[in-house]
N, C-alpha and C positions, 0 to 999 in steps of 0.2 A: 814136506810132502814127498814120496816117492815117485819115480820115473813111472811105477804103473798105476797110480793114482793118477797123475797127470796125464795119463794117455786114456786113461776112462773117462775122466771127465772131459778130456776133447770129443772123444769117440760120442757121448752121450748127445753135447751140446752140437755135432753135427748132423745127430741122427736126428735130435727135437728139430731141428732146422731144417732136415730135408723131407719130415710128417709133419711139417706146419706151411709147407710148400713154399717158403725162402729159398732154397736151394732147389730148381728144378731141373737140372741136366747132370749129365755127369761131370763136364769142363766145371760148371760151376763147386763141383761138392771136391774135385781135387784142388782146383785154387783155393777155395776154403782151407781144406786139411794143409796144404803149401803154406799157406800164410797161418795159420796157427802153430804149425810146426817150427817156423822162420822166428813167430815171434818167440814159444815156449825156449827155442834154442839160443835164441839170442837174449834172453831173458837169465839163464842157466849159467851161458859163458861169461855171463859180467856177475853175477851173486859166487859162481867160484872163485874170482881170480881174486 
């Protein structure tokens, strides 16, 4: 899967989440993107090495 496939589909799954109202503030919607991005990267740097 590509770098910007992976980022549509986060982008997507936090968008459904913040119109399904799990996610209500903003603090909430960047720890969200923070920790999916934390895990996507750290996910990335161990399937490359």
């Amino acid at each position: 899967m590509g770098e910007q496939e992976k980022y549509k589909k986060l982008l997507k799954k936090v968008i459904d989440e913040t119109e399904n109202h799990t996610i209500n503030t903003a603090e909430e919607l960047i720890q969200k993107l923070v920790q999916e991005l934390t895990k996507t990267h750290s996910y990335s740097q161990h399937t490359q090495s």
